[in-house]
TORVOTI-644680 format. One line per field, with one value per residue (C-alpha): residue number from 1; residue in one letter; chain; z, y, x. Coordinates in Angstrom, 1 decimal, padded with zeros to 4 digits, always signed. Each point is the difference from the previous one (the first is absolute). Last residue first. Example, Ala and Ser with C-alpha at 12.3 -4.5 7.8 and 13.67 -1.06 7.14 Angstrom:
2
resi = 2, 1
resn = S, A
chain = A, A
z = +007.1, +000.7
y = -001.1, -003.4
x = +013.7, -001.4
This chain:
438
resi = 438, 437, 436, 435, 434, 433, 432, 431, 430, 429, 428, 427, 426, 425, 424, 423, 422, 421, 420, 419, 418, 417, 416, 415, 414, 413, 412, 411, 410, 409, 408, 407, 406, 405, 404, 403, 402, 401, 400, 399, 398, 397, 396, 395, 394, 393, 392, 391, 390, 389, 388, 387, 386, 385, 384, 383, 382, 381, 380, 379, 378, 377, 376, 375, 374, 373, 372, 371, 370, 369, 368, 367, 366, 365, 364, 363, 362, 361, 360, 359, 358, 357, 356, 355, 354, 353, 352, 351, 350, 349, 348, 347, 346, 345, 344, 343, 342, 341, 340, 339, 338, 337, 336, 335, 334, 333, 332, 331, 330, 329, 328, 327, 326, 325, 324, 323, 322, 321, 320, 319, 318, 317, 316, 315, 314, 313, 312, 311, 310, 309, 308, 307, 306, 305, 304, 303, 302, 301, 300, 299, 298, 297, 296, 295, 294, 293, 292, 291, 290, 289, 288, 287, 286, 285, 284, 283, 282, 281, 280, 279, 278, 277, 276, 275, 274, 273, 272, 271, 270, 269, 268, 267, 266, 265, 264, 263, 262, 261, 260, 259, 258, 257, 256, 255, 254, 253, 252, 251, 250, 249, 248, 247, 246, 245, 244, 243, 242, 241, 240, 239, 238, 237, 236, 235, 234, 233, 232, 231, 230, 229, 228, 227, 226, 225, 224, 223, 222, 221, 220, 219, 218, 217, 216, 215, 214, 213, 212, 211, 210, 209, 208, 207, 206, 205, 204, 203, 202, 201, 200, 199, 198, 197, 196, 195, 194, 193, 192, 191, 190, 189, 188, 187, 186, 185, 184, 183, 182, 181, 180, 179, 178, 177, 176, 175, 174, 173, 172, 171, 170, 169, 168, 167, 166, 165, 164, 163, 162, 161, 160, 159, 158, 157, 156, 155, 154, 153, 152, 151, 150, 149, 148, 147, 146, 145, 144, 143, 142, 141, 140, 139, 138, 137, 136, 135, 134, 133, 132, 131, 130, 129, 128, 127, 126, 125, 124, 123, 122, 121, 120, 119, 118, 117, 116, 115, 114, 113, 112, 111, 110, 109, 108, 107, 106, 105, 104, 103, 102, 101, 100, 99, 98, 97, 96, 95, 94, 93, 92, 91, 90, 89, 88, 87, 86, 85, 84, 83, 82, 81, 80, 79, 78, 77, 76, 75, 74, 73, 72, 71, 70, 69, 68, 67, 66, 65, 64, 63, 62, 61, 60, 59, 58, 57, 56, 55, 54, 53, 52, 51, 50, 49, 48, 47, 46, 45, 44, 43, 42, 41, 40, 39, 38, 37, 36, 35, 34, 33, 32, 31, 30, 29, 28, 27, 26, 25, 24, 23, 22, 21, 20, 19, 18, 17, 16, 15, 14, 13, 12, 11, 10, 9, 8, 7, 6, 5, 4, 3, 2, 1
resn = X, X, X, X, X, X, X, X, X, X, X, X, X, X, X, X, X, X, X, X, X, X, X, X, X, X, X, X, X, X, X, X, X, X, X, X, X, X, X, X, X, X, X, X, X, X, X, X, X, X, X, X, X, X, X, X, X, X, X, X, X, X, X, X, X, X, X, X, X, X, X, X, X, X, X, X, X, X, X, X, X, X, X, X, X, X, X, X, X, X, X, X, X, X, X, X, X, X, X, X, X, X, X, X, X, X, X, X, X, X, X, X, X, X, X, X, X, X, X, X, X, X, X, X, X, X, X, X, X, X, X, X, X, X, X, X, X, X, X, X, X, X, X, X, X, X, X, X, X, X, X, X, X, X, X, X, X, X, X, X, X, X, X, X, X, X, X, X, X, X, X, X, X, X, X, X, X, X, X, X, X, X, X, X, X, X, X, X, X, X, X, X, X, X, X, X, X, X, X, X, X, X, X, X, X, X, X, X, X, X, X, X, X, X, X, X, X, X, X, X, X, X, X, X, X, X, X, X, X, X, X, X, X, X, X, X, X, X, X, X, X, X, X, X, X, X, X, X, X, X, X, X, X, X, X, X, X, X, X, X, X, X, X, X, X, X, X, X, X, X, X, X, X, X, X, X, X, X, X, X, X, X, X, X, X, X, X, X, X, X, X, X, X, X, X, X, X, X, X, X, X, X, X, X, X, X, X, X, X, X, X, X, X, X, X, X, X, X, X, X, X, X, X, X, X, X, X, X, X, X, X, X, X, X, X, X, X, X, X, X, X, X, X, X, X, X, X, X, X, X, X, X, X, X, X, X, X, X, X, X, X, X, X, X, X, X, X, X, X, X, X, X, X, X, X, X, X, X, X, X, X, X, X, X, X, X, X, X, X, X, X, X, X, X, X, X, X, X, X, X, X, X, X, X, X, X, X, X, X, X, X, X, X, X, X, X, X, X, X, X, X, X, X, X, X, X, X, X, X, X, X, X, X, X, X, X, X, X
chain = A, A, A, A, A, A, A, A, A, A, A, A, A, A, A, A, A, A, A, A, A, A, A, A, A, A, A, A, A, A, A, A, A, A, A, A, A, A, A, A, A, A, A, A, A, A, A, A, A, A, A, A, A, A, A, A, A, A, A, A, A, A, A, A, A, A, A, A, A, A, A, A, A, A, A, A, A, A, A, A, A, A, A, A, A, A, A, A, A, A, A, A, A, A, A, A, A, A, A, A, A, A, A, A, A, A, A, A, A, A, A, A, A, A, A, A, A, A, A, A, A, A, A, A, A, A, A, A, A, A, A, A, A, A, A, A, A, A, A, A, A, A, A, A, A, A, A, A, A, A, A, A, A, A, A, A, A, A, A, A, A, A, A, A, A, A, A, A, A, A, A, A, A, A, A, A, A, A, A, A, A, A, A, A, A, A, A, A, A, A, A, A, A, A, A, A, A, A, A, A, A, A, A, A, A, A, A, A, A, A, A, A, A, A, A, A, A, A, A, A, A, A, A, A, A, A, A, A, A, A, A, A, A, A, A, A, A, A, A, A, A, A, A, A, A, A, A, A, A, A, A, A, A, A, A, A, A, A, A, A, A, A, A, A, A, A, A, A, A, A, A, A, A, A, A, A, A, A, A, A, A, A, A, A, A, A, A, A, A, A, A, A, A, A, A, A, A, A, A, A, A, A, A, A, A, A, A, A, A, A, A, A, A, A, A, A, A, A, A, A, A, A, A, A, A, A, A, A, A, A, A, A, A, A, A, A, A, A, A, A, A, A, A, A, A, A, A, A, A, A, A, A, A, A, A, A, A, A, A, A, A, A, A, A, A, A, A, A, A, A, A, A, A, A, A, A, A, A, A, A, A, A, A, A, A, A, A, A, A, A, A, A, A, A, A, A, A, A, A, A, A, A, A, A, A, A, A, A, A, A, A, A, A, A, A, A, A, A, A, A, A, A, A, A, A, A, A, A, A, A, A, A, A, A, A, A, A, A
z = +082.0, -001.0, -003.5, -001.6, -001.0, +000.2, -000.2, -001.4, +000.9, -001.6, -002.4, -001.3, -001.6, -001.9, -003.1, -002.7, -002.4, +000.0, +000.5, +002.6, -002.6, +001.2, +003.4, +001.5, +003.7, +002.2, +002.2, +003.5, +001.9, -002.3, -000.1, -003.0, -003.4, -001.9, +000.8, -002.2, +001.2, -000.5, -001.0, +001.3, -000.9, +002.3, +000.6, -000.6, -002.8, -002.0, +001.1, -001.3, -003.4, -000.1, +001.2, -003.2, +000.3, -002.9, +001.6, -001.6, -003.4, +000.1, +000.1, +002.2, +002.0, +001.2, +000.2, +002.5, -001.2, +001.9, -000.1, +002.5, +002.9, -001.6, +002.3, +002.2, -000.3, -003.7, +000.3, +002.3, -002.3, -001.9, -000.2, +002.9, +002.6, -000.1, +000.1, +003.8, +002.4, +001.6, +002.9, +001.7, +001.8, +004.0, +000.8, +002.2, +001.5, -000.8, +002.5, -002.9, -001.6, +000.2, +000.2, -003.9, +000.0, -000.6, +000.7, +000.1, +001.7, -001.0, +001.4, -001.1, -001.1, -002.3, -003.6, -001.5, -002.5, +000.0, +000.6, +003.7, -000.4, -002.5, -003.5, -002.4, -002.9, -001.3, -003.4, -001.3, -002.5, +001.1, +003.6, +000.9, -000.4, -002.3, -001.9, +000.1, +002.9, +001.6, +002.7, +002.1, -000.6, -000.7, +002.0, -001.0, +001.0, +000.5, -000.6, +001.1, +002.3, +002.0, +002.9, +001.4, +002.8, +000.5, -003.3, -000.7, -003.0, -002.7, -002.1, -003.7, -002.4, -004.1, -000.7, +001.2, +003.5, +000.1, +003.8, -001.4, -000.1, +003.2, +000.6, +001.0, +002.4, +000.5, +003.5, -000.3, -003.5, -001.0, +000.5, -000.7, +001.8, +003.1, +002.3, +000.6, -002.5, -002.6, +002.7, +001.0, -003.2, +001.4, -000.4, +002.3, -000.4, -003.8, -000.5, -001.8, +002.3, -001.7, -003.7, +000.0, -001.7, +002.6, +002.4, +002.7, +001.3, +001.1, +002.7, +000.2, +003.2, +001.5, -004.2, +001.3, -003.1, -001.3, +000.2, -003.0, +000.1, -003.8, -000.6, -000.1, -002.8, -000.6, -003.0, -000.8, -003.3, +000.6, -002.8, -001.9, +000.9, -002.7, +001.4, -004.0, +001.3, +000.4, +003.5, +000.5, +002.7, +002.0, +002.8, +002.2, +002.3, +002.7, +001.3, +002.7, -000.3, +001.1, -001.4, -001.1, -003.4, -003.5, -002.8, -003.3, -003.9, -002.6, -004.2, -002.9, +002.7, +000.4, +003.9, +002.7, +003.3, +003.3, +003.3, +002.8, -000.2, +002.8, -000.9, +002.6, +001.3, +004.0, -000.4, -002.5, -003.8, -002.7, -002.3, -003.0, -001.9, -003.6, -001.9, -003.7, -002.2, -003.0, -001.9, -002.8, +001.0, +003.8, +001.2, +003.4, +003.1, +004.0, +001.8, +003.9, +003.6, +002.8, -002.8, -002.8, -001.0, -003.9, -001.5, -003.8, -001.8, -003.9, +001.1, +002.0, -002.5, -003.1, +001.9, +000.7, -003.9, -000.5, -002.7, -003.8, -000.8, -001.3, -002.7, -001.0, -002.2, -000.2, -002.7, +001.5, -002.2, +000.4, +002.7, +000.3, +002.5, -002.3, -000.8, -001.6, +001.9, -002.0, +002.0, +001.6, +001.8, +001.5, +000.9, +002.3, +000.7, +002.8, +000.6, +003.6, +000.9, -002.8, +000.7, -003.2, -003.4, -002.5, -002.7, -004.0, -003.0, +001.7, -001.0, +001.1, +003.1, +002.5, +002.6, +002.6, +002.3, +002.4, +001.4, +003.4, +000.0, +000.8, -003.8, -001.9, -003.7, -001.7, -002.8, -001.2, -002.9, -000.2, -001.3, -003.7, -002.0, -003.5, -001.0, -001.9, +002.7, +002.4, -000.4, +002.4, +002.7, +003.3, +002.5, +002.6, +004.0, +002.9, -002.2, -003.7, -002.4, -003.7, -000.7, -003.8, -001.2, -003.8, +000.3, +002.8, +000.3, -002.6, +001.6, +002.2, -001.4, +002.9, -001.2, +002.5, -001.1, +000.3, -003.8, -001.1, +002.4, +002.6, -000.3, +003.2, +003.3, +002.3, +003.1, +002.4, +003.3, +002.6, +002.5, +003.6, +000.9, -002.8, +001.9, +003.3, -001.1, -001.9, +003.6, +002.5, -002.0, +000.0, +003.5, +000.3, -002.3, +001.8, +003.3, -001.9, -001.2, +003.4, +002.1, -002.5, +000.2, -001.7
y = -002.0, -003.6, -000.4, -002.7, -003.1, -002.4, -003.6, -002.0, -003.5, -003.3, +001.4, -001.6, +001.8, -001.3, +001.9, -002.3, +000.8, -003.2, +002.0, +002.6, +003.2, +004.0, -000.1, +003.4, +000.3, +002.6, +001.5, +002.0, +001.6, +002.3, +002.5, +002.5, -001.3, +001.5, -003.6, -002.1, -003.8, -002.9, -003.4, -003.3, -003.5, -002.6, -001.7, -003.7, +001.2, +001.1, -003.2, -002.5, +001.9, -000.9, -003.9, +000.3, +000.0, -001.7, +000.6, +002.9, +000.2, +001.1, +003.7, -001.4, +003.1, -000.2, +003.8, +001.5, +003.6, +002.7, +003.5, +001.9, +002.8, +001.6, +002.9, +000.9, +002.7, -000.2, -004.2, +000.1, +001.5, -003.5, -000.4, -003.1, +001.5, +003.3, -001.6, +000.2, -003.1, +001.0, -002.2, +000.2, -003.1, -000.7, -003.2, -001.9, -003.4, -003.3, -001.7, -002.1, +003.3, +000.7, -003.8, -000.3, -002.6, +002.3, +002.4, +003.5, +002.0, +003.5, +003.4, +003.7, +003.1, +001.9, +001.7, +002.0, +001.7, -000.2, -002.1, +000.0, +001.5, -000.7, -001.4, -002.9, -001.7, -003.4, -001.3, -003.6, -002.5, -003.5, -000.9, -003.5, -001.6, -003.2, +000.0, +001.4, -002.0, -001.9, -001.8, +003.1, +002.9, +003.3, +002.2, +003.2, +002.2, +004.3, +003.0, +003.1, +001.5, +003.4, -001.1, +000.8, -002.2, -003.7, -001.2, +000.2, -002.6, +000.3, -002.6, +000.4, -002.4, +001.4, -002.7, -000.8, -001.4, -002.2, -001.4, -003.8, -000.4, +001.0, +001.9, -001.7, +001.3, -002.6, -001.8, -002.1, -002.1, +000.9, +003.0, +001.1, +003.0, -000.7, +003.1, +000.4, +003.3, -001.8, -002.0, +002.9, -000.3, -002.9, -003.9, -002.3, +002.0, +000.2, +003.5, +002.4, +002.7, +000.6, +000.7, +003.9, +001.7, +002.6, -000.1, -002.3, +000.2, -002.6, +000.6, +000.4, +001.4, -003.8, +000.6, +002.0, +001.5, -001.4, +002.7, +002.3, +001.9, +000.4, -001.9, +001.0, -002.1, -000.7, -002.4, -003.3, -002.6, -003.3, -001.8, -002.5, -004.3, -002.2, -002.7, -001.1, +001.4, +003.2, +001.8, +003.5, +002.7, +002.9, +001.7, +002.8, +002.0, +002.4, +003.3, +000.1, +000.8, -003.1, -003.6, -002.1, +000.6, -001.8, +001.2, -001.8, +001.1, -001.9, -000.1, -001.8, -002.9, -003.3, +000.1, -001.6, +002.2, -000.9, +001.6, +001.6, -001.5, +002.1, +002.4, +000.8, +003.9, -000.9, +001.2, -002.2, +000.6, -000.7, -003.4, -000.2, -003.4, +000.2, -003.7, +000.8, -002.1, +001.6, +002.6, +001.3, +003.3, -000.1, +003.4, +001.2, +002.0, +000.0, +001.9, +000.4, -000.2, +001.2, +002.7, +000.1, +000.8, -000.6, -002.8, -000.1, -003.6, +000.2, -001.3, -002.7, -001.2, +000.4, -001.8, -003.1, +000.1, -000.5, +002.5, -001.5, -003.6, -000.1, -002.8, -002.8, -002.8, -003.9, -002.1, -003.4, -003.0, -002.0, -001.9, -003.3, -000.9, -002.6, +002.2, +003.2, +002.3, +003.2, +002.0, +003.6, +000.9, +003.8, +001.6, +003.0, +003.2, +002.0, +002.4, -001.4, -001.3, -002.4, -001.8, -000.5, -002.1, +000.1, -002.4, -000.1, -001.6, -001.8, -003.3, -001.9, +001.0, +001.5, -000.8, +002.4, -001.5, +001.8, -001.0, +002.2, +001.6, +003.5, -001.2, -002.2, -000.9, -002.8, +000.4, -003.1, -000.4, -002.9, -003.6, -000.1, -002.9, +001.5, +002.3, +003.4, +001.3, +002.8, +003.7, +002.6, +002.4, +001.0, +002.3, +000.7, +000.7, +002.1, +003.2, -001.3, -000.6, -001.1, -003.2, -001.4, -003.5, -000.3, -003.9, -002.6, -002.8, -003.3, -003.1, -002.7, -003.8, -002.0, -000.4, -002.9, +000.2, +003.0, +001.4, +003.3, +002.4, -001.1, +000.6, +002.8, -001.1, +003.2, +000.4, +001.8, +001.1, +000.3, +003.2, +000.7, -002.2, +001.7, +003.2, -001.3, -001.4, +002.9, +002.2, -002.3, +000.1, +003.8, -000.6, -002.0, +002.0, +003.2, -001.9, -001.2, +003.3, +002.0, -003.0, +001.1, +002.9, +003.3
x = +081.6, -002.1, +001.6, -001.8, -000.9, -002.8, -000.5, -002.7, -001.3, -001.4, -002.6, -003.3, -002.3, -003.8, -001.1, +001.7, +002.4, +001.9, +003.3, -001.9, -001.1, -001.3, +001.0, -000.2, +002.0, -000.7, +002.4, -000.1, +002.5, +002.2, +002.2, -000.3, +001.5, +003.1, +002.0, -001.4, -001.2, +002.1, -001.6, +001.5, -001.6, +001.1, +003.2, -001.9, -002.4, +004.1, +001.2, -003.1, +000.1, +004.1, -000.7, -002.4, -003.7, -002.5, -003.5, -001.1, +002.4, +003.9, +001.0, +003.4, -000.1, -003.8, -001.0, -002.2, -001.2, -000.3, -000.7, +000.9, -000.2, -003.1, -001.2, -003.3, -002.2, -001.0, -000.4, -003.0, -002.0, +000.5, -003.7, +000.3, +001.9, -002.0, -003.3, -000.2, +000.2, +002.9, +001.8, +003.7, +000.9, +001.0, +000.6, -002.3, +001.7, -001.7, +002.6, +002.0, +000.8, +004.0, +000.2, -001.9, -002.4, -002.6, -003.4, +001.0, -002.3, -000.6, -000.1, -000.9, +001.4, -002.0, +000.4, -002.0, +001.9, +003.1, +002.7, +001.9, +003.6, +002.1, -001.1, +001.6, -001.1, +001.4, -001.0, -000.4, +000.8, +000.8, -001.0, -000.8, -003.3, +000.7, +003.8, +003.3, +001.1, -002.9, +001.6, +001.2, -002.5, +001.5, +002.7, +000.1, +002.6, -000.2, +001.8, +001.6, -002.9, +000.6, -002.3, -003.8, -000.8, -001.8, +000.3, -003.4, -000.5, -003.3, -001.2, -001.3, -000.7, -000.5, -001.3, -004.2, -000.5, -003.0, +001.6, -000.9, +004.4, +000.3, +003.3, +002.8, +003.1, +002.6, +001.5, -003.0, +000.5, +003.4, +002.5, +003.5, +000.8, -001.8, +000.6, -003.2, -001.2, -001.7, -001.9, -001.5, -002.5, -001.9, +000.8, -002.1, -003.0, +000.2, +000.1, -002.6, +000.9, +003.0, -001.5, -000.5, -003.0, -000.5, +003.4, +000.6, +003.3, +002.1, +003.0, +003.5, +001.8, +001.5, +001.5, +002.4, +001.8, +002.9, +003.2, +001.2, +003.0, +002.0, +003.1, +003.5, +001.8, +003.4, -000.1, +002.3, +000.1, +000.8, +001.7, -002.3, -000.7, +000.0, -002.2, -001.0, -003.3, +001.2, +001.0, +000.0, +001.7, -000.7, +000.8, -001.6, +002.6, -001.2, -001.3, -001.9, -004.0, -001.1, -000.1, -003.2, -000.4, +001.4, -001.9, +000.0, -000.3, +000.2, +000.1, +000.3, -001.9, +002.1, -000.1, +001.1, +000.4, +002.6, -000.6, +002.1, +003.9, +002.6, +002.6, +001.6, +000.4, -000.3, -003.6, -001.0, +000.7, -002.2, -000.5, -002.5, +000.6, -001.7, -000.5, -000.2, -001.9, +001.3, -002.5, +002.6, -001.2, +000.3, -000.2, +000.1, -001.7, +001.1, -002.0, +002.1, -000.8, -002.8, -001.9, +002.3, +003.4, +001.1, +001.6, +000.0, +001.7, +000.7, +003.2, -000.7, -002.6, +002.7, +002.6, -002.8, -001.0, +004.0, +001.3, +000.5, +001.4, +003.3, +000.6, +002.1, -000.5, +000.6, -001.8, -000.3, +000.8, -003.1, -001.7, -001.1, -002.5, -001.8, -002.8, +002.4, +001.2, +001.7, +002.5, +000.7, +003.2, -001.0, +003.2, -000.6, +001.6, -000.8, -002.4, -001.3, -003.3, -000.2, -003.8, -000.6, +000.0, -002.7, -000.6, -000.7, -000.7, -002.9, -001.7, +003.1, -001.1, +002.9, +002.1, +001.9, +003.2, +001.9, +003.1, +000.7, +003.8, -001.4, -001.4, +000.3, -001.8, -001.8, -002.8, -001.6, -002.4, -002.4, -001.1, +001.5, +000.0, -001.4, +002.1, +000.3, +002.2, -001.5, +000.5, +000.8, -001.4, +001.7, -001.9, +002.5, +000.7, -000.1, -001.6, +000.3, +002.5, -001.0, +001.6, +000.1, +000.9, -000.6, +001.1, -000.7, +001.8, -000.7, -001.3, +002.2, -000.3, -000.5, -003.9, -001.7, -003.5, -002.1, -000.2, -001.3, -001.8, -001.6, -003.7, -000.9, -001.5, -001.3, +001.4, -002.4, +001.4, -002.2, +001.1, -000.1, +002.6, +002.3, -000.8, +000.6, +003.4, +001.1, -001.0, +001.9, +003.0, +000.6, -000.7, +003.5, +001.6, -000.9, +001.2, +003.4, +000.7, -000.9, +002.6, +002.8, +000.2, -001.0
């Protein structure tokens, strides 16, 4: 790796700690100080009964204080890649925890006694080994398979670092060139990287702790599977018993999910009315124009309200080719809206049943379930409470492949069963379809 990729994963590696220290309010809370505060130039006792057990990157050292009064904290000083690092610790603890080693080498740990004045004690010096880097174990533990446009990359992050992911691949001159970064703590990850053809070619990767420690890069040849996007100029609404895209506000109907806008507010969004009387499970149906071998599809929810009001949580997608039975027509409608591909009140056409079928779940023996999805916020914090990681993951979209050993298919139905404030009012920004169209 060169130089210019370490100091541009440092760099953004930098960004991210600062957002997320921006986005918190630390709380200190105001403890008695322990013994006396005047001047005291006398240094207290060291440490006794010193014991390090190594851990991945790092140590868990417990020991015993001094029976004194005067004593303010403990302090624990080490080097390493010739960097001084410094960890404190409460006097009300026998214990601290020292990390971010990313190499198994050994370390001397010089740990001292502070007492109010400043003044530190003898140190007691001692050596250890810590166990194997949580950033080697990630690369490691690392499965990269072939998918539909690109690669599934999958991981394990056990000791749950904050581990910044680059994901490079190969242009066509064979150079490795930079393609997205991911932050994530989760025990486990998986990421897809699309947008390439079906040649074969190099995908990289390499992590970055938050100590800037930056891992070896780790290389795959990978051919990936064909998929293209389909034309969404062929999408259009239908109008199914029971379904919820007719009851659009005017400004903001259902073809607004298929616009081009990924990330949405106010008019470039689809909304549904919230007086509609609609009753979850929602159901909306999307002709996609012609029947193709589907691979998988992106959900883009509203932009503003991530994790939170109207947008999609738990839903199903169901699939059919061909026009739906049973009495189904083919008819026209207006679409009223800001949107340039509408501004001139142009008819579309839209399939139409009013039968029972759609509404008794008949409907559901002809066609097929192409998934089950469930949006999930990364960071698992409360409604309103959304880490720079949350905000990344609603940014990229929510992806959800569909199986393989389905017919071709040119018509789905989406069955919301929970929005994240529960409600029975939609709003979705766009959604984008896969496939293989040969």
């Amino acid at each position: 790796m060169n130089n210019n990729s370490k100091k541009m994963k440092r760099t953004v590696f930098r960004t991210l700690i600062s957002a997320i220290l921006l986005s918190c309010v630390v709380f200190s809370c105001k403890e008695e100080p322990r013994g006396q505060t005047a001047t005291n130039k006398t240094p207290p006792s060291p440490l006794s009964n010193v014991n390090i057990t190594p851990l991945p990157g790092g140590a868990h050292v417990t020991y015993t204080l001094p029976n004194e009064e005067d004593i303010a904290y403990v302090k624990c000083e080490f080097v390493f890649n010739n960097k001084e690092r410094t960890v404190l610790s409460s006097v009300y603890k026998n214990y601290l925890e020292v990390d971010g080693i990313s190499e198994e080498v050994e370390i001397e740990l010089k740990l001292s006694v502070v007492n109010n004045s400043e003044v530190a004690s003898k140190p007691h010096l001692e050596k250890f080994i810590p166990l194997e880097p949580p950033m080697t174990y990630i690369l490691k533990s690392m499965k990269v398979e072939p998918t539909f446009g690109g690669v599934k990359v999958s991981w394990e992050n056990p000791s749950r670092i904050l581990a910044g992911i680059s994901f490079l691949a190969s242009n066509d001159d064979g150079e490795l060139e930079f393609h997205d970064i991911l932050y994530s703590s989760l025990p486990q990850g998986t990421k897809s990287l699309r947008g390439f053809n079906t040649d074969s070619r190099t995908f990289a990767f390499s992590i970055v702790d938050k100590y800037e420690n930056v891992s070896d890069t780790v290389r795959f040849e990978i051919e990936p599977i064909y998929e293209v996007m389909l034309d969404k100029e062929l999408f259009a609404r239908g109008e199914l018993t029971g379904d919820i895209s007719a009851e659009s506000h005017d400004t903001r109907p259902i073809e607004h999910i298929w616009n081009g806008v990924l990330h949405g507010e106010h008019f470039e969004i689809w909304h549904t009315r919230a007086d509609a009387g609609f009753i979850p499970p929602l159901t909306f149906t999307v002709d996609l124009g012609e029947e193709t071998q589907l691979t998988r599809i992106v959900v883009y929810n509203r932009t503003g309200y991530e994790y939170g009001q109207h947008n999609l949580r738990f839903f199903d997608i169901w699939g059919i080719g061909g026009y739906p039975p049973p009495y189904t027509t083919v008819g026209t409608h207006t679409v009223r809206g800001r949107d340039p591909v509408y501004h001139n009140n142009e008819p579309v056409t839209v399939i139409r049943s009013d039968h029972e079928y759609y509404v008794d779940g008949s409907w559901q023996q002809d066609w097929y379930r192409l998934a089950e999805c469930e949006i999930v916020k990364p960071s698992g914090s409360p409604v309103g409470v959304n880490t720079p990681e949350d905000i990344a993951a609603h940014m990229a979209g929510y992806e959800f492949e569909f199986p393989q050993d389905v017919p071709k298919t040119r018509f789905l139905r989406f069955v919301v069963f929970e929005t994240w404030a529960r409600t029975a009012v939609l709003h979705i920004s766009e959604i984008s379809v896969f496939g293989d169209d040969r």
